[in-house]
C-alpha angles and dihedrals in degrees: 000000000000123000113225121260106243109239106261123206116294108251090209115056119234100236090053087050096060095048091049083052101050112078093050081054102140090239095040094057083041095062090038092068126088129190125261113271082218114041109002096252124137115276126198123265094240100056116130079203130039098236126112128249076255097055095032091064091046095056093045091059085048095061088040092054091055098046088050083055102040090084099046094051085054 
């Protein structure tokens, strides 16, 4: 049989731990998201524009496709 371990000082202190916890909180990434300008979906936090992954994409097609003609229309 093994004998326990016994429980060694924690590297990371409690109350840093906490503090490292508490932005991914689940009500606290709730509140943080907005709704696509688009369609209405959920867009990051962190988004410098409200569209979606979805929408974002799109629109940068968009601008690809009309680089790609810009040239062909001189």
């Amino acid at each position: 049989m093994r004998r326990k371990q016994p429980k060694s000082d924690t590297v990371v202190p409690a109350d840093v731990l906490e503090q490292a916890r508490e932005p991914f909180s689940a009500d606290r990434l709730k509140k943080a998201t907005t709704k696509c300008s688009v369609c209405g979906a959920e867009t990051p936090a962190g988004a410098r524009e409200p569209l979606c992954w979805v929408c974002r994409r799109l629109k940068i097609s968009a601008w690809h496709e009309i680089e790609q003609q810009m040239p062909a229309q001189e």
